[in-house]
Structure formats: structure tokens, C-alpha cells
BALOBA-1460 file (C-alpha; in Angstrom, 3 decimals):
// residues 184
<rec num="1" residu="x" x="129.977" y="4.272" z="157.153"/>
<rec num="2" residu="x" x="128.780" y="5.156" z="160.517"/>
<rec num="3" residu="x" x="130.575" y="7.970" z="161.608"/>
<rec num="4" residu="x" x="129.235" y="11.031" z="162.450"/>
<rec num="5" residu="x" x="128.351" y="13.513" z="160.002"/>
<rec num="6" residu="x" x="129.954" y="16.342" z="159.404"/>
<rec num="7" residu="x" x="128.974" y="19.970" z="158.352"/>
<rec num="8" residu="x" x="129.771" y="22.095" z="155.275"/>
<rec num="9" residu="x" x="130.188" y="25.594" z="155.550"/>
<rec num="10" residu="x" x="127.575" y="28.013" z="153.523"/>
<rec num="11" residu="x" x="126.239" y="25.317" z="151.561"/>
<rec num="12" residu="x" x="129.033" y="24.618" z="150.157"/>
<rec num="13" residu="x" x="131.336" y="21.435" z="149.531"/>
<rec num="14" residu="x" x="133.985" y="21.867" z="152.508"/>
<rec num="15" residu="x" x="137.149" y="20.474" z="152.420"/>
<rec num="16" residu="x" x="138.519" y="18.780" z="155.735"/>
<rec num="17" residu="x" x="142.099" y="18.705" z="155.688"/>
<rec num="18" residu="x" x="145.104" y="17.384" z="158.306"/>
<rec num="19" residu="x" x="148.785" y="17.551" z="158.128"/>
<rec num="20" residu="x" x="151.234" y="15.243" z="159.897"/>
<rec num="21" residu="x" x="154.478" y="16.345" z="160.299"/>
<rec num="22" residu="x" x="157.911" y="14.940" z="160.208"/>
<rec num="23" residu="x" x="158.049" y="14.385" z="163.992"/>
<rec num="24" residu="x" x="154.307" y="12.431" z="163.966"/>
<rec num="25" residu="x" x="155.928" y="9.883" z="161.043"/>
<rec num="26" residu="x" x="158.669" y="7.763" z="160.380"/>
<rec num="27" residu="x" x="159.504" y="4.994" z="157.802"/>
<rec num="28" residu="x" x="160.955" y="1.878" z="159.776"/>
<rec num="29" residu="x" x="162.520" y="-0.713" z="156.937"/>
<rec num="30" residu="x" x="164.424" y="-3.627" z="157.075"/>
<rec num="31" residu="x" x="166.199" y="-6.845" z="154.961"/>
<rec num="32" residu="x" x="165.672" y="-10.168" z="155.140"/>
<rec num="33" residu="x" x="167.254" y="-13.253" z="152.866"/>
<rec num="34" residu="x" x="165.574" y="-15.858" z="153.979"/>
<rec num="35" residu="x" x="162.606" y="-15.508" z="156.910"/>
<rec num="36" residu="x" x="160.673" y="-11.497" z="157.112"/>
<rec num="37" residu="x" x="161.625" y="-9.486" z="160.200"/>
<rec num="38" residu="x" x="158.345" y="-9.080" z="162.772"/>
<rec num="39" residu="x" x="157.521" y="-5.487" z="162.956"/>
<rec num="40" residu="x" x="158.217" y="-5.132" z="166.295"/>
<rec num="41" residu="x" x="161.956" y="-5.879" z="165.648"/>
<rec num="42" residu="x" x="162.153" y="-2.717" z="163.255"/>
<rec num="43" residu="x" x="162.455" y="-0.024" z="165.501"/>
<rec num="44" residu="x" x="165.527" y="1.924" z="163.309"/>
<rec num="45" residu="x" x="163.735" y="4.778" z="161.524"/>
<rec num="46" residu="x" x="165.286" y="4.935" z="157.942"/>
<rec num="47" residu="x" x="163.853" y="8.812" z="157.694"/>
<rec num="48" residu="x" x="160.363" y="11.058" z="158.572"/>
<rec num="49" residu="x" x="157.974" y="12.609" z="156.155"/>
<rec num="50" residu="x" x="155.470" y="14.789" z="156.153"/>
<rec num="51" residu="x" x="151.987" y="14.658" z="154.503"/>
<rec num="52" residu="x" x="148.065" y="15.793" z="154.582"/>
<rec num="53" residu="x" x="145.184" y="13.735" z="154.391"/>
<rec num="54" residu="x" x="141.883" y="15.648" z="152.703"/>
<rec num="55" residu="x" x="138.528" y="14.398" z="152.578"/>
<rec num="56" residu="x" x="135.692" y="16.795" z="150.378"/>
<rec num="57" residu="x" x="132.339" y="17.131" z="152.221"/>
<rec num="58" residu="x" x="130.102" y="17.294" z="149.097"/>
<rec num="59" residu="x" x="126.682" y="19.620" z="149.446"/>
<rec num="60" residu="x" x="124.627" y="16.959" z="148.616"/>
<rec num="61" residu="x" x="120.645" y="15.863" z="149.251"/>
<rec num="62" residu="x" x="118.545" y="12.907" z="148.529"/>
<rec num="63" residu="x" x="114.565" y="12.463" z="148.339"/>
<rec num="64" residu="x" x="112.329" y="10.199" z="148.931"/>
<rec num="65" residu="x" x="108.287" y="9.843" z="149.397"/>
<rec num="66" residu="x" x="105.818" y="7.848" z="150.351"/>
<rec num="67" residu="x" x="102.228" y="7.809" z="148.141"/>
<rec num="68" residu="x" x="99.151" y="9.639" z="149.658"/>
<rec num="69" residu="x" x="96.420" y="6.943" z="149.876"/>
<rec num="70" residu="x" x="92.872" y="8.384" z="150.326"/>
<rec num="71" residu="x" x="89.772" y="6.403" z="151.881"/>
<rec num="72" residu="x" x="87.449" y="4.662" z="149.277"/>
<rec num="73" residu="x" x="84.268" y="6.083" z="149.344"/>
<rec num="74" residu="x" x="80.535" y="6.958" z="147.682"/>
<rec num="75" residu="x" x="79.947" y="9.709" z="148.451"/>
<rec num="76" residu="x" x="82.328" y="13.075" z="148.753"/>
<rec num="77" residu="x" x="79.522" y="14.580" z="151.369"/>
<rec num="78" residu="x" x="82.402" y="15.716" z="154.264"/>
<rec num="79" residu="x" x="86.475" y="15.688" z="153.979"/>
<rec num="80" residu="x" x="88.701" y="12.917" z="153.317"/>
<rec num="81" residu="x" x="92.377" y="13.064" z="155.410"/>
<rec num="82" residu="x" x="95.300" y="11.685" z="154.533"/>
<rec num="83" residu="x" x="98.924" y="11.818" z="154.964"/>
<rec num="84" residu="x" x="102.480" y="10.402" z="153.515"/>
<rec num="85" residu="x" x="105.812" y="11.601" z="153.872"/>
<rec num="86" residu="x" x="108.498" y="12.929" z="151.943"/>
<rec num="87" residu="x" x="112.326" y="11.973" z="153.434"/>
<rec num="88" residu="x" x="115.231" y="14.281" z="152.657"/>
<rec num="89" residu="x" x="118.777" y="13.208" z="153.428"/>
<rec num="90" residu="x" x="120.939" y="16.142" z="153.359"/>
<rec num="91" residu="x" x="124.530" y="17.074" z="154.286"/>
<rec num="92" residu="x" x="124.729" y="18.328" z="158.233"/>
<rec num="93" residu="x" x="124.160" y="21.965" z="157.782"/>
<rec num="94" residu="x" x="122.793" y="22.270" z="154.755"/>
<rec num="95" residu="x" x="119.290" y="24.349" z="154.290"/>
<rec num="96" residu="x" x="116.960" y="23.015" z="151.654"/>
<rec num="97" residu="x" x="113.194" y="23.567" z="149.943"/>
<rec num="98" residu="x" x="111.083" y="20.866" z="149.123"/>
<rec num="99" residu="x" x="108.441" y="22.304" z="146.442"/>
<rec num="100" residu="x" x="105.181" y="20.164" z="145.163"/>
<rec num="101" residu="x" x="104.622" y="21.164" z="141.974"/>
<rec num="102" residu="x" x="100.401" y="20.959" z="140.064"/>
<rec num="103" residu="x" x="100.703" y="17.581" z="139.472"/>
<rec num="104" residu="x" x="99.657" y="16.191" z="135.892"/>
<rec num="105" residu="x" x="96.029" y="17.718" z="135.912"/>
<rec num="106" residu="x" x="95.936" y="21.155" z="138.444"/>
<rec num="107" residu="x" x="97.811" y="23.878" z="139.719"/>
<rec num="108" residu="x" x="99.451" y="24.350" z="142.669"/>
<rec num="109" residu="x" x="96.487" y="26.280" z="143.897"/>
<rec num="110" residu="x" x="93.950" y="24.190" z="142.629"/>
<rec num="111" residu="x" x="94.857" y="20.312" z="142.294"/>
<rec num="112" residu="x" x="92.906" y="17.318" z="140.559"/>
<rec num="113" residu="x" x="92.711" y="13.418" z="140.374"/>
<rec num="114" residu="x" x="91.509" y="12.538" z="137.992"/>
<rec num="115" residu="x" x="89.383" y="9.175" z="136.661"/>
<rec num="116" residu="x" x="91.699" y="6.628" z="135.859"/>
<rec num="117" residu="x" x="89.885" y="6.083" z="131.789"/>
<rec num="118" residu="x" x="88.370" y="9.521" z="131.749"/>
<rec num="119" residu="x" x="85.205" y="10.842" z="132.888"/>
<rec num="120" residu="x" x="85.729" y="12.761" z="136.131"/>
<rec num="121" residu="x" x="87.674" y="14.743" z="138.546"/>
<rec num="122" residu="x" x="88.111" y="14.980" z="142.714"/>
<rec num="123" residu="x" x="89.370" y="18.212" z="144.011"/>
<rec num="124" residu="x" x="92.259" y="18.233" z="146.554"/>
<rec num="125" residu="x" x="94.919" y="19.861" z="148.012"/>
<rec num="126" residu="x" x="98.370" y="19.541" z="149.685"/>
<rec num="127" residu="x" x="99.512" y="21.132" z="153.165"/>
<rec num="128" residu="x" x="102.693" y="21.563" z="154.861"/>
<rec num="129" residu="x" x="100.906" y="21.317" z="158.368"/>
<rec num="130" residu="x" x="98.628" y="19.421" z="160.628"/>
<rec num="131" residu="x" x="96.429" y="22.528" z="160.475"/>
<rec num="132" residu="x" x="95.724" y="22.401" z="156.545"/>
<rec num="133" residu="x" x="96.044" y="26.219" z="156.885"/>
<rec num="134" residu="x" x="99.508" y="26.477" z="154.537"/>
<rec num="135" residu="x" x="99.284" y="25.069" z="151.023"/>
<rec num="136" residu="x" x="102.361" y="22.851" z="150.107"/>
<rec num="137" residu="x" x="103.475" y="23.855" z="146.234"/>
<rec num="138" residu="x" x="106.269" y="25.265" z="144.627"/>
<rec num="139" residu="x" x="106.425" y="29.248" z="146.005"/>
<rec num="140" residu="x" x="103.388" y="30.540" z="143.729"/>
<rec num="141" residu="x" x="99.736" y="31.448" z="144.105"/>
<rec num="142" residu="x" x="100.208" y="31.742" z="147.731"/>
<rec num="143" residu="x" x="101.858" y="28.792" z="148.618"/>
<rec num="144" residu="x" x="104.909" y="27.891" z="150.362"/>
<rec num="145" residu="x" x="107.793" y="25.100" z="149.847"/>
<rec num="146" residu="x" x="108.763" y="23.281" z="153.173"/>
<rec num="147" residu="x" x="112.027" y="23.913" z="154.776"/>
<rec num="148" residu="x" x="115.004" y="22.386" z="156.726"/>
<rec num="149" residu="x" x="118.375" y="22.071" z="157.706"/>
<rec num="150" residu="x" x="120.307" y="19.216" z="156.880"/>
<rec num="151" residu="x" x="121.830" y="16.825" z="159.570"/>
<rec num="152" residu="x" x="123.144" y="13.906" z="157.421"/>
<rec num="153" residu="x" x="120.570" y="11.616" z="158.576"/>
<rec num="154" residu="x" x="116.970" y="11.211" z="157.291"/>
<rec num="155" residu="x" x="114.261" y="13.619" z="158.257"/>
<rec num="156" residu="x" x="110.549" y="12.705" z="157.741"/>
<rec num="157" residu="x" x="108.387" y="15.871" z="156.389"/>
<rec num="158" residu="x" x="104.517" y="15.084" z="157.102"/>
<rec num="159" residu="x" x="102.587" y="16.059" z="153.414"/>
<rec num="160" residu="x" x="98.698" y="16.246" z="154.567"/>
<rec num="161" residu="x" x="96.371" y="15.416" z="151.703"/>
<rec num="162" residu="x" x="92.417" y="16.593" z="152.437"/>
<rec num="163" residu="x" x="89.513" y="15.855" z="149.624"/>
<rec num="164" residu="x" x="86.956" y="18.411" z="150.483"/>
<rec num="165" residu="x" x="83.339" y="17.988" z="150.391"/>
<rec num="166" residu="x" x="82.151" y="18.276" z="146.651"/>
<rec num="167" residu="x" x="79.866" y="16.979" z="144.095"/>
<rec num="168" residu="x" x="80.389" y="13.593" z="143.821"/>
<rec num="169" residu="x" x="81.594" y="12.228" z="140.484"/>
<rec num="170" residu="x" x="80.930" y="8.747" z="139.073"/>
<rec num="171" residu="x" x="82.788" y="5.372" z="140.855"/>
<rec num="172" residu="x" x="86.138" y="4.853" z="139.767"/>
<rec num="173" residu="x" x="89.899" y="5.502" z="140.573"/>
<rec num="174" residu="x" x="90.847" y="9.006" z="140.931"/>
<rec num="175" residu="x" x="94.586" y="9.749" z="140.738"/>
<rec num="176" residu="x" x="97.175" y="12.590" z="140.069"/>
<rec num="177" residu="x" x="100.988" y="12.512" z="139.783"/>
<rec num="178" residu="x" x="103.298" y="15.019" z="141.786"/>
<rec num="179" residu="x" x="106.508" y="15.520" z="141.536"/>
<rec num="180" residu="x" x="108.597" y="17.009" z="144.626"/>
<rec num="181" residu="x" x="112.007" y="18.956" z="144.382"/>
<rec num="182" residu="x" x="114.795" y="19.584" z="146.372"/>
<rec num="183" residu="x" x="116.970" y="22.318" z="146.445"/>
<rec num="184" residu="x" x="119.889" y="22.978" z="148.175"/>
């Protein structure tokens, strides 16, 4: 724990590797009958090996998000904003894709909450920036997937969430399910 991270190479599991040789180690032994020798005292080497000590750097990610809350309101007349945040965790070097897919009622043009009970549905979409010009989904229908490199530590993508203007449908609690994947 806590050390730094280290890369792969291609985005691939890398393999770290050291040797030590026969001059860089030495066993040091020594008898007792009765009371143990302090290591200090055994300073006659009984013979030197050599040996290699690997560690595997596994291409690896992890995801995480955050829900997108909207405002309550009555009446859908101008935009609702919102934002959450997806985290990826990904090996130092390592590029990745984070695609939002339709969610349980749209597509990844054209997304829907919709009334929890039936009855009803709110338009929205998904963006990758501040803009709201680029439409976060998985690739299709003119959309993109976000994008990164990996540094080992946890980087914070921004998802923006707008409701545009639109007829208003009756009171209630609107909501969709989408699920975000990584690949790396």
C-alpha cells in the first residue's frame, strides 16, 4: 500500500523483475546449545546465492458513480442541470472508455425517466462536457464514450445530465437506470 504506482506496457500485465547475485547475498549461520548467537556475532558467511524477485503489474480498472439528482419541479417550462460523477481507477498507463449505455427505457440518442407506477415520461440526455454539445453513450447514433489514461489513482469524470423544456407530464417520480462500462 502506498507506493507509487507503476506502469504497464501496451495495456498489458507487465512483469517487474530483479536479480541479486551471488556477490549482493550471503547466508550467515551459526550453533548454539544452550543461549542463540545475536546476529551481529555471525559475520562467517556459510555460502552466496543468487535469486530474482518478480512482481506482475495486472491491467486492471475499477468503476464507480455517483447518481444524477435532478431539481423537483412543476413545471418542465426551461432546462433542468445536473451533474454526478463516474470514478475510474486504472493501472498507470493504461487507456480506457467509459460508455453509458440507453438506460432501461431510451436509447442512447434519445433517453427517458420514466414515472415511478406508470403513467409518464421526462426526456433527457447525458453529456461528456460542460458544454452539453457531445452526447455521452456507448459509440452509436452519434455519440461518443469518454476517455483516459490510467494513473493508478482515482480520476473523477464529470457526467452532465440536462432535462429540456417539454410538455409537462403528471407529478410523480421520474427515473431511469444506466449502466456505465469500462474497457481497458
Amino acid at each position: 500500500a502506498n507506493q507509487p504506482t507503476v506502469p504497464t506496457v501496451g495495456n498489458a500485465s507487465t512483469i517487474y523483475t530483479q536479480g541479486f547475485g551471488g556477490s549482493q547475498t550471503s547466508i550467515n549461520t551459526g550453533f548454539y546449545l544452550l543461549g542463540a548467537p545475536t546476529c551481529a556475532s555471525l559475520t562467517a558467511s556459510a555460502g552466496t546465492f543468487p535469486f530474482n524477485a518478480t512482481a506482475t503489474v495486472v491491467n486492471n480498472c475499477n468503476i464507480s458513480a455517483t447518481n444524477l439528482n435532478f431539481a423537483a419541479t412543476g413545471v418542465l417550462s426551461s432546462a433542468l442541470n445536473a451533474t454526478a460523477s463516474i470514478t475510474a481507477q486504472c493501472t498507470n498507463g493504461d487507456a480506457y472508455r467509459i460508455a453509458l449505455n440507453g438506460g432501461t427505457n431510451g436509447t442512447v440518442a434519445a433517453r427517458q425517466m420514466t414515472r415511478t407506477g406508470g403513467g409518464g415520461t421526462v426526456n433527457y440526455q447525458l453529456y461528456v462536457d460542460a458544454g452539453l454539445t457531445t452526447t455521452w453513450g456507448d459509440g452509436t447514433a452519434g455519440t461518443t464514450q469518454a476517455t483516459g489514461t490510467g494513473t493508478g489513482n482515482s480520476q473523477a469524470l464529470t457526467v452532465y445530465g440536462v432535462v429540456p423544456a417539454q410538455n409537462t407530464p403528471a407529478p410523480g417520480t421520474y427515473t431511469d437506470t444506466i449502466t456505465a462500462t469500462i474497457s481497458f
